[in-house]
C-alpha positions in Angstrom: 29.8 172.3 72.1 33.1 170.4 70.4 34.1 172.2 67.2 34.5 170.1 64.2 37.7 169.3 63.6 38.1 168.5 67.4 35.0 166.1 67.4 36.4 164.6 63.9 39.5 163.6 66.0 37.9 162.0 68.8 35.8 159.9 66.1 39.3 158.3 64.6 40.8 158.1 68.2 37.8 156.0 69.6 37.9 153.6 66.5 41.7 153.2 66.5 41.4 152.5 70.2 38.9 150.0 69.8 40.8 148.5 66.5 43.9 148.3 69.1 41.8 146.5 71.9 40.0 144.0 69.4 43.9 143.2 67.5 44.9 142.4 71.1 45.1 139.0 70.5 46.2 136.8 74.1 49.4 135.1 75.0 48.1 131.4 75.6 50.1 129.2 78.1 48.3 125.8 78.4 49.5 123.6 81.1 48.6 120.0 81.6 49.4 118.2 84.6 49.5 114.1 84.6 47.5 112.1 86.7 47.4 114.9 89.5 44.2 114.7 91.8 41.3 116.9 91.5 41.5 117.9 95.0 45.9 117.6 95.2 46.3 121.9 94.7 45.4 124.1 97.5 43.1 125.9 95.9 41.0 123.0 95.5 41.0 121.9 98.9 44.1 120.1 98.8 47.2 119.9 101.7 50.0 120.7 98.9 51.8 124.0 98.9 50.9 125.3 95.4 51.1 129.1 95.7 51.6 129.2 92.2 48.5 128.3 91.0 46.7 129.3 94.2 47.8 132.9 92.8 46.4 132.1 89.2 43.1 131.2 91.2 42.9 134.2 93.1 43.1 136.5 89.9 41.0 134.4 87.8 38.3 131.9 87.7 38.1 127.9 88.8 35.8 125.2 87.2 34.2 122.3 89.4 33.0 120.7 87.0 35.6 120.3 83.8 36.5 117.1 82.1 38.9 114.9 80.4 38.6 112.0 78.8 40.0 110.0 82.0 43.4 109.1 80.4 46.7 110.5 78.5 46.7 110.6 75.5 42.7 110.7 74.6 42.7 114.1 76.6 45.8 115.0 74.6 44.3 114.5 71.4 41.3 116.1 72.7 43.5 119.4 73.5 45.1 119.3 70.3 42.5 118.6 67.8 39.0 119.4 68.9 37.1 116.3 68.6 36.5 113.5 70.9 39.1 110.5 70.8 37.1 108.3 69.2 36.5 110.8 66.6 40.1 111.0 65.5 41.2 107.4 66.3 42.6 108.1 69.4 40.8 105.8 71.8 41.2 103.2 70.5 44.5 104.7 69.0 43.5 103.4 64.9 46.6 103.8 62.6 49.5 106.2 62.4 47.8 109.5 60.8 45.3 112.1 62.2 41.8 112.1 60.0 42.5 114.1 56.4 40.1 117.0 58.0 41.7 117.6 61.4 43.7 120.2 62.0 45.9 120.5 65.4 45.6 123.5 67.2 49.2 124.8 67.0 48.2 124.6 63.0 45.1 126.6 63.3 46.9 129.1 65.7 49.7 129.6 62.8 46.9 130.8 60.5 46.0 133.4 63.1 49.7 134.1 63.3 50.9 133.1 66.8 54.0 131.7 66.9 53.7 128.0 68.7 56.1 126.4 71.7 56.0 123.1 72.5 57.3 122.2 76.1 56.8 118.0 77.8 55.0 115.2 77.0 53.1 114.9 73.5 52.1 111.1 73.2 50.1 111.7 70.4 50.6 110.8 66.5 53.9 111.9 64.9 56.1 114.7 66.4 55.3 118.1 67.2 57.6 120.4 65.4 56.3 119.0 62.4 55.4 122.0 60.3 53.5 119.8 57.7 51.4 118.1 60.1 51.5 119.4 64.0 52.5 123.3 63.5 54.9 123.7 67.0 57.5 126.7 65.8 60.4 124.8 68.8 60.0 122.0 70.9 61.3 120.2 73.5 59.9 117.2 73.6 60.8 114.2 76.3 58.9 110.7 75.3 60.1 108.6 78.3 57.8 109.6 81.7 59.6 106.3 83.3 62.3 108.5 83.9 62.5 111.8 85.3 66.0 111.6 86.3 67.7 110.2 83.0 64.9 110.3 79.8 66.3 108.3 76.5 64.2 109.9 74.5 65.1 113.4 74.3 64.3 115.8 71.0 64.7 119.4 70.5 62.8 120.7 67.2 62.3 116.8 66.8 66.0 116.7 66.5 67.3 113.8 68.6 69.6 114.1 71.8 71.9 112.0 73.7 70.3 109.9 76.7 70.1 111.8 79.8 72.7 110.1 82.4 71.9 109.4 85.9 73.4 112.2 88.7 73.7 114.9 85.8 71.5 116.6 87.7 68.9 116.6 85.4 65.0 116.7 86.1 62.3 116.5 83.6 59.9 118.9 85.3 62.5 122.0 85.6 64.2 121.5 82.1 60.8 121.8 80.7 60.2 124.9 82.7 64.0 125.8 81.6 62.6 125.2 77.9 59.6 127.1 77.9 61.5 130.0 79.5 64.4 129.9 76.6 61.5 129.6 74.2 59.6 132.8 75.6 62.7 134.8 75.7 63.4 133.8 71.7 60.2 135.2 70.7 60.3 138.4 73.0 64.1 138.7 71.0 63.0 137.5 67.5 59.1 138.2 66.7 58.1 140.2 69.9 55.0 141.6 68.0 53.6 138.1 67.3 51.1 137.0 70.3 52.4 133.4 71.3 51.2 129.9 72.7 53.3 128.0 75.0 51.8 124.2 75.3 53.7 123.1 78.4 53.0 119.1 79.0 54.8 118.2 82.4 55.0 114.5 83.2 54.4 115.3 87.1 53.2 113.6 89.5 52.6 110.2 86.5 54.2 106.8 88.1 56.7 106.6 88.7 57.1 108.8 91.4 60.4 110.6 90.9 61.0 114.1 92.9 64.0 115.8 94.3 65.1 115.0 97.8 64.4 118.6 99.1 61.3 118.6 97.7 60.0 115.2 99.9 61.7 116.7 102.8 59.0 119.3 103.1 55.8 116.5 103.3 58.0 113.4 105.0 55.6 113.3 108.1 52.9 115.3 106.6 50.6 111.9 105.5 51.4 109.8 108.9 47.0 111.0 109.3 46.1 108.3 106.1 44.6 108.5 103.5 41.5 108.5 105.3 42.0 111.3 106.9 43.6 113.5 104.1 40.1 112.3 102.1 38.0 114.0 104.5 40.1 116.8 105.4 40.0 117.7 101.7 36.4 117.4 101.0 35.5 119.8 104.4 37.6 122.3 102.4 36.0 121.7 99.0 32.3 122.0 100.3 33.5 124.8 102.5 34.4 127.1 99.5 31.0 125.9 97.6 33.4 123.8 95.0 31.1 120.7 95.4 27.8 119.7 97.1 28.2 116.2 97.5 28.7 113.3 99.7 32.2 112.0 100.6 32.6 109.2 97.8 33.7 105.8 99.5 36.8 104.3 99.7 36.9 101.3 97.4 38.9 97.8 98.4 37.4 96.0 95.3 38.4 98.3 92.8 42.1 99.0 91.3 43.5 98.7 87.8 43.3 95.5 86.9 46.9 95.3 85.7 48.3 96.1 88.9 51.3 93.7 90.6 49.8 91.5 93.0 50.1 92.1 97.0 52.9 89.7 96.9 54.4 90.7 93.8 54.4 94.1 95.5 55.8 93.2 98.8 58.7 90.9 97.1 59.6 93.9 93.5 59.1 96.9 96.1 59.0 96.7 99.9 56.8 95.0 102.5 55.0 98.0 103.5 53.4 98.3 100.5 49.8 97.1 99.5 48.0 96.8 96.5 44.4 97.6 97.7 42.8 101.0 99.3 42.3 99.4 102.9 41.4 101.1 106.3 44.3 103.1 106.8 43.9 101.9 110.4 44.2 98.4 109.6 47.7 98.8 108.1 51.1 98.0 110.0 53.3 101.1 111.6 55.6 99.8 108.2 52.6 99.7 105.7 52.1 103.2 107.0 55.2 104.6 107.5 55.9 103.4 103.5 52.6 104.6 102.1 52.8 108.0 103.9 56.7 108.3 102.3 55.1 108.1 98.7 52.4 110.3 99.3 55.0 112.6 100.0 56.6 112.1 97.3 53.4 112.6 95.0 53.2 115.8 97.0 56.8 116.8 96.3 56.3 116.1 92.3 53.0 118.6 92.4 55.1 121.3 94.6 58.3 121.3 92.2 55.5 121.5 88.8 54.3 124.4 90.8 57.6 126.2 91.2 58.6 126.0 87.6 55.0 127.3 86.3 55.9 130.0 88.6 59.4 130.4 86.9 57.6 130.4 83.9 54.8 133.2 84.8 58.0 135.2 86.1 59.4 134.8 82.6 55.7 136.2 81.2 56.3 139.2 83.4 59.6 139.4 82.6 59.1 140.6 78.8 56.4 142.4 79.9 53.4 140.7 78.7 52.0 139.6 81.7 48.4 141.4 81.8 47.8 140.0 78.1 48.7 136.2 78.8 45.7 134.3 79.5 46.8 130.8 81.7 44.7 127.6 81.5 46.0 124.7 84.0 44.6 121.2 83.7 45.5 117.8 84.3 45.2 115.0 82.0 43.0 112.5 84.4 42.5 112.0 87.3 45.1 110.7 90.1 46.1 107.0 89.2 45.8 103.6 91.2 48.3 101.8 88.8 51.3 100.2 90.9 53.7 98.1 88.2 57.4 97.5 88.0 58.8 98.9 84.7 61.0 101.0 83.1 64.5 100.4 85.0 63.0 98.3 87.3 62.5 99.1 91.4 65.5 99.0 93.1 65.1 98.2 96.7 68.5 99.6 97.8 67.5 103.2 96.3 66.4 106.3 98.3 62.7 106.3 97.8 61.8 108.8 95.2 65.0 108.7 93.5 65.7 107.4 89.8 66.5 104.3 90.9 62.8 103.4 92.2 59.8 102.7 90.9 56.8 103.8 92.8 53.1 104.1 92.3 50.8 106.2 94.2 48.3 103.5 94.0 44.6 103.2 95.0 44.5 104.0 98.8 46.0 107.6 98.2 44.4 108.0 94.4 41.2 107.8 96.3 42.2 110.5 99.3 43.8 112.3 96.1 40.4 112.4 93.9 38.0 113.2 97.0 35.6 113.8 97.1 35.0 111.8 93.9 34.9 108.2 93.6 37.3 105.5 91.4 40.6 106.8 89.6 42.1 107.3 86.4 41.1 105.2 83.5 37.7 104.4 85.1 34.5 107.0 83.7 33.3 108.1 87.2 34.1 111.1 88.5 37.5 110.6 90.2 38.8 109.5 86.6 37.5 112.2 84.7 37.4 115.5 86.7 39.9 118.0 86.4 41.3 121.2 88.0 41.2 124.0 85.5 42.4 127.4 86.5 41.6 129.8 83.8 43.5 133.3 84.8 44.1 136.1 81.9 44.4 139.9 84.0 43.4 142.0 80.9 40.8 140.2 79.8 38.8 138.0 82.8 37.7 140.9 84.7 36.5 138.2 87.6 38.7 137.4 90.5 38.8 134.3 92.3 35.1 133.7 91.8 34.0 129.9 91.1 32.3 128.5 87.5 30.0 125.6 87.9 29.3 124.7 84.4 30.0 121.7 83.5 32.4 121.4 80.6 34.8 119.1 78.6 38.7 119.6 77.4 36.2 119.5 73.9 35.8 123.1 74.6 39.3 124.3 75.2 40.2 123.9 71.3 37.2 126.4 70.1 37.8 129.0 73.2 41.4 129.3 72.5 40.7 129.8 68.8 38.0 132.0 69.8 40.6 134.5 71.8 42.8 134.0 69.3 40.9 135.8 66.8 40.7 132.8 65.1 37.5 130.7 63.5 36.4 127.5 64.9 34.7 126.0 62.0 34.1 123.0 61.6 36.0 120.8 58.6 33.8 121.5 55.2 34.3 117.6 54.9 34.3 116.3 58.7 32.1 116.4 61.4 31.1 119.5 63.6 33.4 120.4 66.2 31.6 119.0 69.2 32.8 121.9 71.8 31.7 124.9 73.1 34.1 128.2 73.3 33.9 128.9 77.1 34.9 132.4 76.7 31.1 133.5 77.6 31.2 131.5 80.7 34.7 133.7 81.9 32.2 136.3 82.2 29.3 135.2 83.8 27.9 131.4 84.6 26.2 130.3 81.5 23.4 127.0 81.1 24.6 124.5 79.2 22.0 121.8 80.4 20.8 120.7 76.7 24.2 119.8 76.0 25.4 115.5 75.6 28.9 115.1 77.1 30.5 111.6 76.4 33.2 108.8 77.5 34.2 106.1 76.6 37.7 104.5 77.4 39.0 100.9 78.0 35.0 99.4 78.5 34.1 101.9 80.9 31.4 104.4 79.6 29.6 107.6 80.5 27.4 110.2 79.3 25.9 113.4 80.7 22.8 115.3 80.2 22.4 118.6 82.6 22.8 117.3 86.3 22.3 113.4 85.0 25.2 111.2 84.6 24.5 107.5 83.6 28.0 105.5 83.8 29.3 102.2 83.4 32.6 100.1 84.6 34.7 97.8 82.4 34.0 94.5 84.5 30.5 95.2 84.4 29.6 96.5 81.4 26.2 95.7 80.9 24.9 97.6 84.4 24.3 101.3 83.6 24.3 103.2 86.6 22.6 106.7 87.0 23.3 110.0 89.4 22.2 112.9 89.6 25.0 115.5 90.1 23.5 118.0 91.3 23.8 117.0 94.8 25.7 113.6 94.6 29.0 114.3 92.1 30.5 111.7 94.7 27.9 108.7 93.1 26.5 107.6 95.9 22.8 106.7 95.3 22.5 105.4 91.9 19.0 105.8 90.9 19.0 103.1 87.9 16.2 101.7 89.4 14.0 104.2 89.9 14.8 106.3 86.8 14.5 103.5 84.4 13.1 106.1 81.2 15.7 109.1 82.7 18.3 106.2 82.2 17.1 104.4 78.6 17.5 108.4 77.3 21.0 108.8 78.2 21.8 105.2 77.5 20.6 105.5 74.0 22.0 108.7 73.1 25.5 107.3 74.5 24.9 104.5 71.6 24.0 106.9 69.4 26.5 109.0 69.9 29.5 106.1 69.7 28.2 105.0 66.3 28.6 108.8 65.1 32.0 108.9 66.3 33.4 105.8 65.0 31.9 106.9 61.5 33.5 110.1 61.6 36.8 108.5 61.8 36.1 106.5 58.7 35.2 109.5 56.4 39.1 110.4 56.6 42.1 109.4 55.0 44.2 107.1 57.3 46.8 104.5 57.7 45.5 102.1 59.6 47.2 98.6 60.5 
């Protein structure tokens, strides 16, 4: 039997222990990815050498089903504020100011008190060191993704730099990685007991397609196969891990961003083995192939180098010691992109491939091998436009390793889970709408049922909404035909069941113009500045 005083002691060690466990708050790094392929890592199926976040996989979870708003800056302004796009004047972009009861997440993170790092791309309202408005304690933010080599738009703490000159050795994906590492070692030096979050917004692999020259040496002959090939290759993997249950979606001739050069705009601004539409890779020249396997390669050298500077990064985490309590979320923005234009400096014909003197775009052969086993690409509402990786790893506090979550979820829910680690509340504005996401910290545990739950899109005249396994979907040069799937068994769209669904379809229909009506009110009950 335990005397007294002895069992008195044990009482105030076991609630100081479980005061300590409940005050440790995570370190948050959220990285984002632009226009990378659902199936481009390795650890979702893909042919690229990503140990990095093949590691982060291994010791935590992936989620098949996760979901951006199919372009930039919508899912950026989803990231940062909570709310769908629309909801917040982001899609379409409506004046210069956020709503009068948003708050950003760095903001609502201060109140918790984690200090904030901003490292990338923002392209959202404003700037993001802005203590007033956006919350970021440093920041390195580049605003020019047409070059990776030689940025003009360069701020630290918002402060502008000089223009980046060409052969300075500069790239944009390791000096953000060189950023977020100075910023981490700051706060281990200056306010080590404050838990942190690190935003880190790379640029890679977005048009135009930039990488070092040892970096496409590793994948020069590795897409001679096609895009064809790859496609397949990639979805075996996929429904060989249980990541999807679906068809293979098909490769579409008739569909690419409508803004794209021409075929012989393309030929004549960039070289004659390139194409402007997704055709058998067997019916293409030894030229066309020989060209379109180089910038496959280089799309694959842009993912590899992003994937050696997160891992300079996580060294830095374990560096100062805090990497059991640093919970990592990767995602990408959309998915891979079709666009091929001529912009920025302008293609150079004379220029190495891949270097800052040409102007590539992946474009819709290799989006679609890129996005398999999904169908259509970035901008477009379908699942190759909207589905994202999203590695969720955090040592101390995901006790699950490697395992696979199916529910299907939205970047929505990434503002309320991180305030829900954080320790902070996810409340909705007393004069705005509800926060429309879910915290997914239930789902790191165990698989949760989310079927009751609405998810919308809506971006450019393409439109989607999903109810449980059902998904009705529309495309911007047809936007009258709703289409509907059921994704339990066909996430690659394949047998749209409009037809013979016609009340499952009117349901979904109607709450997606329901639900748009809602959104675009919400915007109005702010304060704005809008033109």
């Amino acid at each position: 039997m335990l005397t007294r005083p002895l069992w008195i002691l044990l009482v105030w060690i076991s609630l100081f222990s479980s005061t300590l466990i409940a005050d440790e708050r995570p370190n948050i790094i959220l990285v984002v990815a632009d226009d990378m392929g659902f199936s481009d890592a390795g650890c979702y199926g893909g042919d690229i050498q990503t140990p990095t976040l093949d590691s982060l996989a291994e010791n935590g979870l992936r989620f098949s089903q996760m979901y951006s708003t199919g372009r930039c800056w919508p899912s950026r302004a989803v990231l940062m504020t909570g709310y769908y796009a629309q909801q917040v004047g982001m899609d379409p972009r409506k004046g210069k100011e956020w709503p009068s009861w948003s708050r950003l997440l760095p903001m609502r993170l201060k109140e918790a008190g984690y200090r904030n790092y901003h490292s990338g791309k923002w392209h959202l309202r404003g700037m993001p060191a802005d203590s007033a408005v956006s919350g970021f304690d440093r920041s390195f933010y580049l605003g020019d993704q047409d070059r990776f080599f030689s940025p003009r738009k360069v701020f630290v703490d918002d402060e502008p730099q000089p223009a980046i000159e060409r052969d300075s050795g500069f790239y944009s994906t390791v000096a953000k990685a060189d950023y977020a590492i100075e910023f981490l070692e700051e706060h281990k030096a200056e306010t080590p007991d404050q838990p942190f979050f690190l935003y880190l917004a790379f640029f890679a692999p977005h048009f135009p397609l930039h990488a070092l020259p040892e970096d496409i040496e590793k994948y020069q002959d590795e897409y001679l196969r096609g895009w064809d090939i790859v496609g397949k290759e990639r979805w075996s993997r996929l429904t060989a891990i249980g990541m999807v249950n679906s068809g293979l979606a098909e490769r579409r001739q008739d569909i690419f961003p409508p803004w794209n050069l021409s075929d012989d705009e393309l030929v004549s601004q960039i070289h004659p083995g390139e194409v402007a539409y997704a055709l058998p890779w067997d019916d293409l020249t030894e030229e066309q192939q020989r060209f379109q396997a180089t910038k496959m390669a280089i799309h694959a050298a842009m993912i590899d180098r992003m994937d050696q500077e997160i891992g300079r990064v996580k060294a830095e985490v374990e560096r100062i010691g805090e990497s059991d309590n640093t919970l990592f979320i990767f995602v990408s923005d959309n998915g891979a992109s079709g666009e091929m234009m001529n912009r920025g400096d302008r293609h150079d014909p004379a220029a190495p491939l891949g270097s800052a003197g040409s102007y590539l775009g992946l474009g819709p052969g290799w989006s679609t091998a890129a996005n398999s086993p999904f169908s259509f690409h970035k901008h477009w509402n379908h699942e190759g436009g909207i589905s994202s990786p999203m590695i969720v790893s955090w040592p101390k506090g995901i006790q699950a390793r490697g395992e696979l979550r199916h529910t299907p979820a939205h970047f929505i829910d990434l503002y309320p889970t991180i305030l829900d680690l954080a320790g902070g509340e996810a409340e909705s504005p007393k004069e705005g709408p509800s926060l429309p996401g879910r915290s997914l910290v239930s789902a790191f545990n165990a698989p949760v049922d989310w079927s009751d739950r609405f998810i919308y899109w809506a971006h450019s005249g393409n439109r989607a909404i999903r109810q449980g396994s059902w998904k009705a979907v529309t495309r911007r040069d047809n936007e009258e035909r709703w289409e509907l799937y059921n994704l339990e068994d066909d996430r690659a769209e394949l047998n749209d069941l409009a037809t013979s669904k016609p009340d499952k379809l009117n349901t979904l229909a109607t709450a997606w113009e329901t639900l748009e009506v809602q959104f675009n009110k919400d915007f109005e009950t702010g304060t704005h500045s809008i033109k």
